[in-house]
C-alpha positions as CSV (number, residue, x, y, z in Angstrom):
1,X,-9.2,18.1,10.5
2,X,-10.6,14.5,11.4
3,X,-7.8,12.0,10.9
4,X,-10.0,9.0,11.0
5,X,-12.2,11.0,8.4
6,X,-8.9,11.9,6.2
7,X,-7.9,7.8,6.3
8,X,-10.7,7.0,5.2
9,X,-10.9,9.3,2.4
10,X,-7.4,8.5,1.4
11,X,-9.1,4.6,1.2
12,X,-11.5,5.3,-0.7
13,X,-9.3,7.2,-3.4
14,X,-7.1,4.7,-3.8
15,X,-9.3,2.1,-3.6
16,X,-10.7,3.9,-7.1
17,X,-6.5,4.1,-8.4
18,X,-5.8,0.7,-9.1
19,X,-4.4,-0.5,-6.0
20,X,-4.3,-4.6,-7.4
21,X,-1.6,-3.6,-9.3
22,X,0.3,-1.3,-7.1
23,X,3.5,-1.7,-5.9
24,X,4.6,1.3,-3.7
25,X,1.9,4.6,-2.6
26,X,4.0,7.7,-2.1
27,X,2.3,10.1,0.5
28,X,3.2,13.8,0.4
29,X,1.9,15.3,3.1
30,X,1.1,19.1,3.2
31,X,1.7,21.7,5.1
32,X,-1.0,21.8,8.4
33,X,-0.2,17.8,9.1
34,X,2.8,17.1,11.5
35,X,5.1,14.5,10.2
36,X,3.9,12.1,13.3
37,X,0.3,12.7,12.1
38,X,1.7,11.6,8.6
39,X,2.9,8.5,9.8
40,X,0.3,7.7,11.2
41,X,-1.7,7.7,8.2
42,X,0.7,6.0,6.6
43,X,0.6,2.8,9.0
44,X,-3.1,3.0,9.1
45,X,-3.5,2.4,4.9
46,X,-0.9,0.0,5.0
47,X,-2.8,-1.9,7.7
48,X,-4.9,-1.9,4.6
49,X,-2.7,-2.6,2.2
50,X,-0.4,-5.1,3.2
51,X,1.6,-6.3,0.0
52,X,2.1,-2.7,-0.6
53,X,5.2,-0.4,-0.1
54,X,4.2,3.5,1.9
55,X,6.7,6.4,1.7
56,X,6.3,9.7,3.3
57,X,7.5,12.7,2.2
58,X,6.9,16.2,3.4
59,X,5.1,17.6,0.4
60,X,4.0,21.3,2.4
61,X,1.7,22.2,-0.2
62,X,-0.6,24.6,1.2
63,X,-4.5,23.0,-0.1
64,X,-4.3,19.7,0.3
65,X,-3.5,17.5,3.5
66,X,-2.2,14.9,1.1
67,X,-1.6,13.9,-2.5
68,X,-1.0,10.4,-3.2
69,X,1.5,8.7,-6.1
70,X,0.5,5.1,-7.1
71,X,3.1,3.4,-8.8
């Protein structure tokens, strides 16, 4: 997979959840991203995001690279 392509989709989805509001984004990552790649990810949408709070935590599910919590 594209990880510019998979940043910018994860942008655009939580662009659409409310992310005025939102205090910390919990990203499980699944199981065919590497824990750097993850990272990553996670430092490019807080780039983003600035007043906003980014966990990581190795989700492994097997469909989805990553499933975000808004909170």
């Amino acid at each position: 997979h594209d990880g510019e392509t998979t940043v910018a989709e994860l942008k655009e989805t939580l662009a659409k959840a409310g992310m005025d509001s939102a205090e910390l984004v919990t990203l499980y990552y699944g199981g065919g991203i590497k824990a750097a790649q993850a990272e990553q990810t996670s430092e490019k949408l807080s780039a983003t995001y600035p007043g906003v709070q980014f966990e990581v935590v190795k989700g492994d599910q097997p469909h989805y690279y990553y499933i975000a919590s808004v909170e």
